[in-house]
C-alpha positions as CSV (number, residue, x, y, z in Angstrom):
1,X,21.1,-28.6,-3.8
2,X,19.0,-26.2,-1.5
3,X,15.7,-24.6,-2.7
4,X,15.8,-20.4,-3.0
5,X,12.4,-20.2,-0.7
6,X,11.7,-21.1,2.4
7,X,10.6,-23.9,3.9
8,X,8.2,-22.5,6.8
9,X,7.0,-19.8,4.1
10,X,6.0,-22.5,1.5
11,X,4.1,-24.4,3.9
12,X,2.3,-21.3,4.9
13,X,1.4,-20.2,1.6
14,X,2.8,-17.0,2.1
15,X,4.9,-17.0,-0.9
16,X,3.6,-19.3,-3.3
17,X,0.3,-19.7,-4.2
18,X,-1.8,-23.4,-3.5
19,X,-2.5,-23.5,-7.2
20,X,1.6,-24.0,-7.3
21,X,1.5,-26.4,-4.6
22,X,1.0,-30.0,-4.6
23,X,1.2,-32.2,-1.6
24,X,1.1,-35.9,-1.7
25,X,0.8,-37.7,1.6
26,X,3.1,-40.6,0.6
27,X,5.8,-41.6,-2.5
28,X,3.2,-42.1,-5.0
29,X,5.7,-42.0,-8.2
30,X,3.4,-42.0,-11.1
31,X,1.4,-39.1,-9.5
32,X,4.8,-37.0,-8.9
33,X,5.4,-38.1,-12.6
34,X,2.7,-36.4,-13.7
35,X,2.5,-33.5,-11.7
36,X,6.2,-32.7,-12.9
37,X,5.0,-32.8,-16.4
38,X,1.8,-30.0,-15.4
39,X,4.1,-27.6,-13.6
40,X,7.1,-28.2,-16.4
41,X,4.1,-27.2,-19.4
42,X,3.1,-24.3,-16.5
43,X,0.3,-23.3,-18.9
44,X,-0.9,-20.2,-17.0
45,X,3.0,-18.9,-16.8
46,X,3.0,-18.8,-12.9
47,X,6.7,-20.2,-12.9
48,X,5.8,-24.4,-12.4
49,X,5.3,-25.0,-8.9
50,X,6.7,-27.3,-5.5
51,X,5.6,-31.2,-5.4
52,X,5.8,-31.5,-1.3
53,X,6.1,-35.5,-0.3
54,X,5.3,-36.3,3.4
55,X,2.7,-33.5,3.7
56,X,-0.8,-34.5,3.2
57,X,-3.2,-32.1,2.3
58,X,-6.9,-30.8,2.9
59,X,-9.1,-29.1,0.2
60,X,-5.5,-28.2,-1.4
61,X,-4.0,-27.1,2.1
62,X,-1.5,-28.7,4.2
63,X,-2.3,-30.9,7.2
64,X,0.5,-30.0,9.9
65,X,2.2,-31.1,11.2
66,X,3.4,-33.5,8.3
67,X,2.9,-37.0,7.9
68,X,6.4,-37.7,6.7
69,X,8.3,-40.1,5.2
70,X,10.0,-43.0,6.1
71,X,14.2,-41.6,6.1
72,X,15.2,-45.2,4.9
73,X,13.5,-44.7,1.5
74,X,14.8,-41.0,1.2
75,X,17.9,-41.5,-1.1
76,X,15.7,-44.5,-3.0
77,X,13.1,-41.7,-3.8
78,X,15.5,-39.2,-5.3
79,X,17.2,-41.9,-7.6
80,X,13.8,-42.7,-8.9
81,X,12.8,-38.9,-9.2
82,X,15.6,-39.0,-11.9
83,X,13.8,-42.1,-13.5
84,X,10.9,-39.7,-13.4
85,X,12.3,-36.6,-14.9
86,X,13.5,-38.8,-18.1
87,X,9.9,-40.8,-18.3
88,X,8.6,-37.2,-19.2
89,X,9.6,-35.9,-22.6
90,X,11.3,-33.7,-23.1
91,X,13.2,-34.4,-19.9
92,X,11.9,-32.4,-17.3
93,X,14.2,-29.8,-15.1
94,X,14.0,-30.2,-11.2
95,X,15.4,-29.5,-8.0
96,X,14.9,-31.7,-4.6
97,X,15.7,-31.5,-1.3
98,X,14.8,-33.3,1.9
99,X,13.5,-31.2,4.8
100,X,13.4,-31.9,8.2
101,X,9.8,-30.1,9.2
102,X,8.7,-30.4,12.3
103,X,10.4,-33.4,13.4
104,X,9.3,-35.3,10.3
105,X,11.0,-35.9,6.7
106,X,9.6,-34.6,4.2
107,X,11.1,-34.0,0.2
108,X,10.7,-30.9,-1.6
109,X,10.3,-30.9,-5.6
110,X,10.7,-27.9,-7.3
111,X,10.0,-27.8,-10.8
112,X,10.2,-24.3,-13.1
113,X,8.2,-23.7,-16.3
114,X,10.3,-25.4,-18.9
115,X,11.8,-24.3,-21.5
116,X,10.8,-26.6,-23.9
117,X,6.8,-26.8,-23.9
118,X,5.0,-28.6,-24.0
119,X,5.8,-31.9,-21.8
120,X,3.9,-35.4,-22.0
121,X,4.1,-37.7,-19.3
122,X,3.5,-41.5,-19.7
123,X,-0.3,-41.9,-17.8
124,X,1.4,-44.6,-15.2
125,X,5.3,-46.0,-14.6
126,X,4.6,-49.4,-16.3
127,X,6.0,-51.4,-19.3
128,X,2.6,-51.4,-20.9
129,X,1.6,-47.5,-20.1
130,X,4.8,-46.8,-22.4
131,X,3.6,-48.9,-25.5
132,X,0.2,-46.4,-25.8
133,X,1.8,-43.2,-25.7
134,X,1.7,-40.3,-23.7
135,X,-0.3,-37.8,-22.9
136,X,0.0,-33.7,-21.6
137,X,-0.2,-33.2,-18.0
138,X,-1.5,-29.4,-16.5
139,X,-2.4,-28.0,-13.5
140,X,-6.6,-26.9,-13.3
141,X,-6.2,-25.3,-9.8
142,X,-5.1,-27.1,-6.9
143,X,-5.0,-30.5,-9.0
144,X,-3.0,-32.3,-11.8
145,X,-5.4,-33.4,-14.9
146,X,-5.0,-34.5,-18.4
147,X,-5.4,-31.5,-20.6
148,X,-8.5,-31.7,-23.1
149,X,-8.5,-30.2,-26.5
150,X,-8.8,-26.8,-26.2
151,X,-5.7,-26.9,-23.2
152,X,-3.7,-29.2,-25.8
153,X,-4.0,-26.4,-28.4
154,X,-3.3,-23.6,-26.2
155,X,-0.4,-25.8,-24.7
156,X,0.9,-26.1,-28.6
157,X,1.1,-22.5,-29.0
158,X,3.1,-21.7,-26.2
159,X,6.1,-24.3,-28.5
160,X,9.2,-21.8,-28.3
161,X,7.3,-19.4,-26.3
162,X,9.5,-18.9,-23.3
163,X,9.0,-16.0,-21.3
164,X,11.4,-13.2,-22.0
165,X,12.3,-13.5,-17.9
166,X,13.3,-17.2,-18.5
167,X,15.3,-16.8,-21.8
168,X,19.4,-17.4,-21.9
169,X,20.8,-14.0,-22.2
170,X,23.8,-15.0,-25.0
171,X,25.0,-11.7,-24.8
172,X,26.2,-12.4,-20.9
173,X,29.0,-14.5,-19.1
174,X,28.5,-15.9,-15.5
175,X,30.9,-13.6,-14.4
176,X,28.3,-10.9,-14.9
177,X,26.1,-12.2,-12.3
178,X,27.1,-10.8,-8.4
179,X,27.2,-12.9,-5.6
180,X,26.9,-10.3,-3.2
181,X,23.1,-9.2,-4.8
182,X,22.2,-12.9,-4.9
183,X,23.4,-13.5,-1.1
184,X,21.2,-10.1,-0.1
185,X,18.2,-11.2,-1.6
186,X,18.6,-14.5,-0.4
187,X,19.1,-13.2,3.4
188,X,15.8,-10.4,2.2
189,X,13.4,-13.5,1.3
190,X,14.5,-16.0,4.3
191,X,15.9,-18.5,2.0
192,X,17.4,-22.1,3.4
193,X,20.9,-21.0,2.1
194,X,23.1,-20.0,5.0
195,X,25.7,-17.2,4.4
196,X,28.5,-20.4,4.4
197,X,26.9,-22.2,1.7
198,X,26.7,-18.8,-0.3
199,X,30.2,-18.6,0.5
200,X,31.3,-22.1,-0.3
201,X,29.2,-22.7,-3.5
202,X,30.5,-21.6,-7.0
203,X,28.4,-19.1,-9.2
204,X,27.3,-21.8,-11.5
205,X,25.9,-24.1,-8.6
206,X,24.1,-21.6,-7.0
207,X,23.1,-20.2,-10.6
208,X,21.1,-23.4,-11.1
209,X,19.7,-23.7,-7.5
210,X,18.2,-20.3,-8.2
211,X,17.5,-21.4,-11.8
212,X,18.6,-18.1,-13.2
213,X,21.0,-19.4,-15.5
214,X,20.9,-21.8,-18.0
215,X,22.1,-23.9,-21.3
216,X,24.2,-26.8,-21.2
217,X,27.3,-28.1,-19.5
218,X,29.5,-26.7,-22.2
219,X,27.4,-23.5,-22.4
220,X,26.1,-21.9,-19.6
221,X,25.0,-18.7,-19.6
222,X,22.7,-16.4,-17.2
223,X,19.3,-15.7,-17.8
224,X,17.2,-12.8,-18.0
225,X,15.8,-13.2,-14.7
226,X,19.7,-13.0,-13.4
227,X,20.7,-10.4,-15.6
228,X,17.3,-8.1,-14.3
229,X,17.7,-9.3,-10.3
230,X,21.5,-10.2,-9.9
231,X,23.6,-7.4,-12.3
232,X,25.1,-4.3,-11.2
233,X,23.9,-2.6,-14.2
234,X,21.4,-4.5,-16.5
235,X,21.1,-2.0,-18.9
236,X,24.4,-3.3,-20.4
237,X,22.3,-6.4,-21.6
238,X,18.7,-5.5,-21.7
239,X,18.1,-1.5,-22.8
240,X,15.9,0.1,-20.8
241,X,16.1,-1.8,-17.8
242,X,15.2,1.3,-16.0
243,X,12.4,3.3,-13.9
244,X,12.3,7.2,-15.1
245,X,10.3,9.7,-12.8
246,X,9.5,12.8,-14.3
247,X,8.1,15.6,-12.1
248,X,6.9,18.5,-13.9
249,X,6.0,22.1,-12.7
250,X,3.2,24.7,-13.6
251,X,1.0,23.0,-16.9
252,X,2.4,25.4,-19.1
253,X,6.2,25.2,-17.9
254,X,9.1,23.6,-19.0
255,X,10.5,22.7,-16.1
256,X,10.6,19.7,-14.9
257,X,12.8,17.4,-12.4
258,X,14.2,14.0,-13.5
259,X,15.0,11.0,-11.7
260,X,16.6,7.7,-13.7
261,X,16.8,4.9,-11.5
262,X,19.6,1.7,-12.6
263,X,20.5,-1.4,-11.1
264,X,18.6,-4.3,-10.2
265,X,15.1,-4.2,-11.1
266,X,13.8,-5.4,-7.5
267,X,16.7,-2.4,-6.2
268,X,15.1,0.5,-8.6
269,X,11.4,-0.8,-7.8
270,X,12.5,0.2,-3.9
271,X,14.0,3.2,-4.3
272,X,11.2,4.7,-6.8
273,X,8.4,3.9,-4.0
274,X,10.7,5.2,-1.0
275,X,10.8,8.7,-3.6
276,X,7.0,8.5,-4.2
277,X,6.8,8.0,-0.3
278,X,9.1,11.0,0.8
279,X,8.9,13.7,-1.9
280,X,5.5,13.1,-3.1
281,X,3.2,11.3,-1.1
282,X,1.7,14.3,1.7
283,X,-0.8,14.5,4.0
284,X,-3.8,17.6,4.5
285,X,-5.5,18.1,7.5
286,X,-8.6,20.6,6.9
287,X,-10.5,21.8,10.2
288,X,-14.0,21.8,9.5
289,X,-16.5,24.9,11.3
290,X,-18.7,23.4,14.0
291,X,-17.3,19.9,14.0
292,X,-14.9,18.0,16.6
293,X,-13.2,15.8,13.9
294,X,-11.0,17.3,11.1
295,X,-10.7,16.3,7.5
296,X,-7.8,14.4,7.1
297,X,-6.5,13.0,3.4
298,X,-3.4,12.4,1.2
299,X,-2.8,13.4,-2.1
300,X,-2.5,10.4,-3.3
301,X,-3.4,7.0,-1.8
302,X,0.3,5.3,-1.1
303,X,-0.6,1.9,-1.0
304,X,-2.6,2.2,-4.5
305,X,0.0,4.1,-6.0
306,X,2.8,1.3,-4.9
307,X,0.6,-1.2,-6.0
308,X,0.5,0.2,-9.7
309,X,4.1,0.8,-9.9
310,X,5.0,-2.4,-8.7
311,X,2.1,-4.2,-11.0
312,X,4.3,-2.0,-13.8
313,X,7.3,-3.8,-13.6
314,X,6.0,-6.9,-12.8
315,X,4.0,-6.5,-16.3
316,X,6.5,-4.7,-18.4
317,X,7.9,-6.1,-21.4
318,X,11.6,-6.1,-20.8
319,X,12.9,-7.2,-24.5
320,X,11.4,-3.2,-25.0
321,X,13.8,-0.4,-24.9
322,X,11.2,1.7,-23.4
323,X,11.6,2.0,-19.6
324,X,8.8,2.5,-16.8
325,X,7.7,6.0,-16.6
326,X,5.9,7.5,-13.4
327,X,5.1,11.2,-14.5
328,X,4.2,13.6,-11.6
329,X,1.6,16.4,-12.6
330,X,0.5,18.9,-10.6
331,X,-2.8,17.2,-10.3
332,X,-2.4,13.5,-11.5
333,X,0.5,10.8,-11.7
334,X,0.9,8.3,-14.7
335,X,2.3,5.4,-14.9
336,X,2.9,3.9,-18.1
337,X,4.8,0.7,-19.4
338,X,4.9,-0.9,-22.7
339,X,3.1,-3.0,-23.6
340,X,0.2,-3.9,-22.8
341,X,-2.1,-6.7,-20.5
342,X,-1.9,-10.3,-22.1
343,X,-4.5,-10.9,-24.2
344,X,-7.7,-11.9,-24.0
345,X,-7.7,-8.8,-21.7
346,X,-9.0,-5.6,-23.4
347,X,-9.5,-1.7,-23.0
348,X,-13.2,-2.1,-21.9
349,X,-11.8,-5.2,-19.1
350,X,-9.5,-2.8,-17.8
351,X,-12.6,0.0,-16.8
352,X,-13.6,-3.1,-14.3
353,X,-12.8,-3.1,-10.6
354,X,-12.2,-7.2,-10.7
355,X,-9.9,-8.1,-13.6
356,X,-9.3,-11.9,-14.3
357,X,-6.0,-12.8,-15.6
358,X,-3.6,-15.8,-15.1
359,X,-1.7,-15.8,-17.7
360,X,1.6,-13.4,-17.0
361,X,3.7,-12.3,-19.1
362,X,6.8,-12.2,-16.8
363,X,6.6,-15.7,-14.4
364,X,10.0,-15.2,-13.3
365,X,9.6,-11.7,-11.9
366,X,6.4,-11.9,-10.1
367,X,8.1,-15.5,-8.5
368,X,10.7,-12.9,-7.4
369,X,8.7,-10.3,-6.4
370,X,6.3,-11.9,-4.3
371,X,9.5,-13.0,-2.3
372,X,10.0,-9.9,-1.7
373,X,6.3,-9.5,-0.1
374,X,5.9,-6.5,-3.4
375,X,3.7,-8.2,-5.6
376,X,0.6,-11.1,-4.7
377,X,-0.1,-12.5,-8.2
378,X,-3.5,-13.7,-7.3
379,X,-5.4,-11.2,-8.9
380,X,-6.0,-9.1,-6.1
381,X,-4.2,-5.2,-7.4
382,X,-7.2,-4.0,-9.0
383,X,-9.5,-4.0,-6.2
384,X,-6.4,-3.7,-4.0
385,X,-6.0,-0.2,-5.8
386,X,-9.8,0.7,-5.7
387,X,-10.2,-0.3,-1.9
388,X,-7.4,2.7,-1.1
389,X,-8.2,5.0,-3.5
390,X,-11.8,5.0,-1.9
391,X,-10.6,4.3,1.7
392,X,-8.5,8.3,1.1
393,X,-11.4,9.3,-0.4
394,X,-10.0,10.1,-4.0
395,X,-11.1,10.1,-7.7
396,X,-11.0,6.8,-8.9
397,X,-8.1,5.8,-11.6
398,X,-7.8,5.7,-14.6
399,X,-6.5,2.1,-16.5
400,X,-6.2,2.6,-20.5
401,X,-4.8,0.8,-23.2
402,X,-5.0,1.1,-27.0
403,X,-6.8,-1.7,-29.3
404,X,-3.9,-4.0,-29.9
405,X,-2.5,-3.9,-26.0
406,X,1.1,-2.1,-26.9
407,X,0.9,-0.2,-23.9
408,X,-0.7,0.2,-20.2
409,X,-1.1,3.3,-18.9
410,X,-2.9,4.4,-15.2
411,X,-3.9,7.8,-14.1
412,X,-4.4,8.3,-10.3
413,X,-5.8,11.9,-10.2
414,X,-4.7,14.1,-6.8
415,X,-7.3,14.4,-4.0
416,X,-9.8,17.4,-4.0
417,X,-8.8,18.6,-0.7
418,X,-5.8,19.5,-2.6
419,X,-7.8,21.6,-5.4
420,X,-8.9,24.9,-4.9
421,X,-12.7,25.9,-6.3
422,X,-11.9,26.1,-9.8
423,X,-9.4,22.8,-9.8
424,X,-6.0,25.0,-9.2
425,X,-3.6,22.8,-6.6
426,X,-3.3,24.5,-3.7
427,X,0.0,23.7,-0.4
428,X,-1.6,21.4,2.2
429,X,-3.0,23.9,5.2
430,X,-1.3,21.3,7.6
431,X,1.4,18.6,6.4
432,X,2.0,16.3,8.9
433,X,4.3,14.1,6.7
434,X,4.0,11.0,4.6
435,X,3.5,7.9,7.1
436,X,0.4,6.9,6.0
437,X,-0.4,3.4,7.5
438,X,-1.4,0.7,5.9
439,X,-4.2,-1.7,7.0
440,X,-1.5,-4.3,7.8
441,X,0.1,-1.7,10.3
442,X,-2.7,-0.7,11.3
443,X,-3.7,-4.1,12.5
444,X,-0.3,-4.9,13.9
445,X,-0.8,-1.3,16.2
446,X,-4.0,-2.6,17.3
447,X,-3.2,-5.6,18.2
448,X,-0.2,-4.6,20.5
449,X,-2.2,-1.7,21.8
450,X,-5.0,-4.2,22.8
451,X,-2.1,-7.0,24.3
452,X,-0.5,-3.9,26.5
453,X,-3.7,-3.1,28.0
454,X,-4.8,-6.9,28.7
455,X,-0.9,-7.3,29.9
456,X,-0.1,-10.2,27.8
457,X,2.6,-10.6,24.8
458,X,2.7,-10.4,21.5
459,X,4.8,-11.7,19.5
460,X,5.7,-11.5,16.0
461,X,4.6,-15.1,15.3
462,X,1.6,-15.2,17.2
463,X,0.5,-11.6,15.0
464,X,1.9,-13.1,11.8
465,X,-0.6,-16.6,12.4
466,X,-3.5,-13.7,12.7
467,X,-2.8,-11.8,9.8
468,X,-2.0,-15.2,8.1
469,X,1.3,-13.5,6.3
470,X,5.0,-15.1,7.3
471,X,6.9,-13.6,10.5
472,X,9.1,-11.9,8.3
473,X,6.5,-10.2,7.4
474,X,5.1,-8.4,10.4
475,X,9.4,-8.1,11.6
476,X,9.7,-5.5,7.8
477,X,6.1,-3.9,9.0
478,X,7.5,-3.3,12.6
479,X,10.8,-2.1,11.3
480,X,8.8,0.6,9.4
481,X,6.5,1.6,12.0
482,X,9.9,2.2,14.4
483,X,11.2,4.2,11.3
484,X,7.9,6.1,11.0
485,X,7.8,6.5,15.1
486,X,4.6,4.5,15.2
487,X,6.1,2.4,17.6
488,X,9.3,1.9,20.0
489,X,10.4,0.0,22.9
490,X,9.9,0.6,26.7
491,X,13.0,-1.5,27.4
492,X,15.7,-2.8,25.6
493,X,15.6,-3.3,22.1
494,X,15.7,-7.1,21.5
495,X,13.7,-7.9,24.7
496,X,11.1,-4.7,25.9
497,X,7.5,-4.0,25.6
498,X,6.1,-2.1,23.0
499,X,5.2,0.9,23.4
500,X,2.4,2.5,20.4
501,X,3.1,5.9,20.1
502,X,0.4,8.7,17.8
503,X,-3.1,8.4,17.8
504,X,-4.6,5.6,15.5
C-alpha cells in the first residue's frame, strides 16, 4: 500500500506539521506501540500523524540523511506492526510502507485519528505489562506521554465523537467516488502513487490508502472526506456543499450578481479565489503633489482575503445545510460560515490578533488542504490576515461570532483610497490590474533578480531550501508569476534563464 503524501515533503515538514511526526532512530516496538495509540486518540483532531523508522531526530526534527534500517528485518517489522496494532484496543488502523530515502531504508507508519476513541496501549510488549492493564497514550507536542487526568477526561468525551469529515457517508456507494478527481489531486500534491498504480488499483484499494472510505469488508462505504474532495457533485449527499458569492450594487438597490460554485470542495475553494482575484481584487495608483513616489493600494488585501475564505471552509460545519457566503458590498466583503470556532474560543478571543486553537473541527479537510499548499493549520491565519491587511494599508477586519459559537463571520472593509471625502466608493484613477504579489513571490523575484546579476543559477530547489517550503511549491509560485508576466524565459522554456520583468 502506498502513502497519499509525499515522502520528500514529509521529511521536510512542508506538509505535515512536527507535532504529527515522530521519528525513531531504530525498531523500538513498544515505543511505535504507543505512539500508534496517541496519534489513533488524536486528541487535538489534527488527523493522527506518521511514525517514521530509520530517521533519527533532533529537538523533534529529522537528522538527514537517515540512519536507516537494516533491509533484512524489513518484512519482520511489518508482521510485528500487525502484532502492534491488535496490542492496542480497540485495534488501531494503519498504513506502512518502506521507503528508499536517500540510499537508506526507512518505514513509514501512518496512522489516522480513529474512529473509535479513545485507544489504550499496554505501557510495554511483555507478558507481565499485559496483566496490569493499559493505559491512554497522546501526543503533548513533538512527544508521546501518558495522558493525566484532565487529558483522560477530555479523551472520554471525544467516545463517538468522530469528526463529521471522517464519518461513513451511508447514503453513498463506492461507485460515487471518481477516480479521475482522486488521480488529479494525487498528481496536484506530489503523491508516491504513479499514474500506473492509479490505473491498476481498484477504487476500494486506493479508497483505503487514502483512507477516505470506510466500514467493514462486507460494508464499505466512502466517507465524508471522499464524498467532499472526490464527488462530481457533493451536494447529492451533503446539502450545501457549496460556496455562494453574492455581489450587490448601490446600498439601496436590488440588484445584485450571483455566483454558486459546486463540485469538489478543494475545486469550488479555487475557483472562488481566482473570481475574488479577477473581478474583485483591483489596484489604485494615486499621484501625490510634490512627491516622486505615488500612492499605490488595493481594495482589498488578496492574500488576507484568501486566507479568510479558505480558513471558511476549512472551519465550516459541513453536516449544515447552510453554504459558505462571501458577500461583496460596495465598501466591505463578508464572509460568513456556520457555525462557529470550537469552543473554548469566544467573541472577545476572536478581537485578538494571535488566536490559540488546536482543536479543529474538520481534521480531514485541513489534512487535505494543506496538501494543497491552501491552508497551514499551525495557527498562523490571524496574524497572517493582520500582517496584509496592514502591509496594503487597510482598515483592520472585523471577526464576530454570537455567544454560543453558531456562526463566524469576517468583515474586511475596502481601502480608503477607494472612498471619496464623505465615504462614497469612487473607480480607481489608475487600475493597473489584479497581480498583487505575495511576499513568497516577491522573494522568489528577488532572489532570481539578485542570481542574474551575480551570473549564477537558481534553481527551484536551491529557492525552495531558502524559503524552507517543498519545490513544488516555488514550481506553482513560478507558474503564476509567468501567468501574471512577472517573469519569462530568455531561452527555451524547460532550459533558459530567467528573465524578471516589472518593477518590484
Amino acid at each position: 500500500m502506498a502513502l497519499p503524501v509525499n515522502i520528500d515533503q514529509l521529511l521536510n515538514g512542508t506538509i505535515v506539521e512536527w507535532e504529527r511526526l515522530d521519528f525513531k532512530q531504530g525498531w523500538n516496538p513498544e515505543d511505535v506501540m504507543h505512539s500508534m495509540c496517541a496519534f489513533a486518540n488524536d486528541i487535538h483532531n489534527w488527523g493522527g500523524g506518521y511514525i517514521i523508522a530509520g530517521v533519527a531526530e533532533e529537538n523533534g526534527r529529522p537528522v538527514l540523511p537517515p540512519v536507516g534500517l537494516d533491509v533484512n528485518a524489513i518484512d519482520r517489522i511489518q508482521k510485528e506492526l500487525v502484532q502492534l496494532s491488535i496490542l492496542v484496543q480497540p485495534t488501531v488502523n494503519y498504513v506502512a510502507e518502506p521507503v528508499v530515502y536517500d540510499g537508506r531504508h526507512i518505514l513509514v507508519i501512518w496512522v489516522p485519528g480513529g474512529d473509535n476513541r479513545p485507544y489504550k496501549a499496554p505501557t510495554s510488549v511483555g507478558k507481565e505489562a499485559l496483566k496490569q492493564g493499559r493505559r491512554y497514550y497522546i501526543r503533548k507536542g513533538s512527544v508521546t506521554c501518558i495522558a493525566d487526568a484532565e487529558d483522560e477526561r477530555r479523551l472520554l468525551t471525544l467516545t463517538n465523537k468522530i469528526p463529521f469529515d471522517d464519518r461513513i457517508c451511508h447514503q453513498a456507494e463506492m461507485k460515487d467516488l471518481s477516480k479521475l478527481l482522486i488521480a488529479d489531486f494525487l498528481q496536484e500534491v506530489g503523491s508516491s502513487h504513479t499514474e500506473e498504480d492509479i490505473v491498476n488499483m481498484t477504487m476500494e484499494q486506493l479508497g483505503w490508502d487514502m483512507q477516505i472510505i470506510g466500514g467493514t469488508s462486507e460494508y464499505v462505504k466512502p466517507k465524508n472526506i471522499g464524498i467532499l474532495f472526490f464527488t462530481k457533485n457533493p451536494e447529492r449527499f451533503i446539502p450545501g456543499a457549496r460556496i455562494e458569492i453574492v455581489r450587490f450594487g448601490k446600498e439601496a438597490s436590488d440588484v445584485f450578481e450571483e455566483k454558486i460554485l459546486h463540485g469538489p470542495i478543494h475545486k469550488q475553494l479555487a475557483e472562488a479565489l481566482e473570481y475574488l482575484k479577477n473581478q474583485v481584487v483591483t489596484e489604485k495608483v494615486q499621484k501625490v503633489a510634490g512627491e516622486a513616489t505615488a500612492k499605490r493600494a488595493f481594495n482589498y488585501p488578496y492574500e488576507a482575503l484568501e486566507e479568510i475564505v479558505c480558513n471558511a471552509v476549512y472551519h465550516k460545519s459541513w453536516d449544515d445545510r447552510n453554504p459558505v457566503e462571501i458577500n461583496i458590498y460596495e465598501d466591505r466583503i463578508t464572509v460568513f460560515n456556520i457555525e462557529g470556532p470550537v469552543p473554548p474560543l469566544t467573541n472577545a478571543d476572536m478581537q485578538k490578533e494571535h488566536v490559540i486553537c488546536r482543536n479543529y473541527r474538520n481534521r480531514r479537510i485541513g489534512d487535505l488542504l494543506k496538501e494543497l499548499d491552501l491552508t497551514e493549520g499551525r495557527n498562523t491565519g490571524f496574524p497572517k490576515i493582520y500582517r496584509e491587511v496592514r502591509r496594503n494599508g487597510s482598515p483592520m477586519p472585523i471577526f464576530e461570532t454570537d455567544e454560543r459559537n453558531m456562526h463566524f463571520m469576517v468583515t474586511l472593509p475596502i481601502h480608503e483610497m477607494f472612498l471619496t471625502e464623505e465615504g462614497d466608493v469612487v473607480e480607481p484613477v489608475v487600475e493597473v490590474g489584479i497581480e498583487q504579489l505575495t511576499e513568497r513571490q516577491y522573494t522568489i523575484l528577488r532572489l532570481i533578480g539578485k542570481s542574474v546579476a551575480e551570473g549564477v543559477v537558481e534553481t527551484a530547489e536551491s529557492m525552495a531550501r531558502k524559503l524552507k517550503v517543498s519545490s513544488r511549491t516555488v514550481q506553482r509560485e513560478l507558474s503564476r508569476l509567468q501567468k501574471m508576466k512577472r517573469l519569462r524565459r530568455k531561452g527555451a522554456d524547460s532550459n533558459g534563464d530567467w528573465e524578471v520583468l516589472g518593477r518590484m
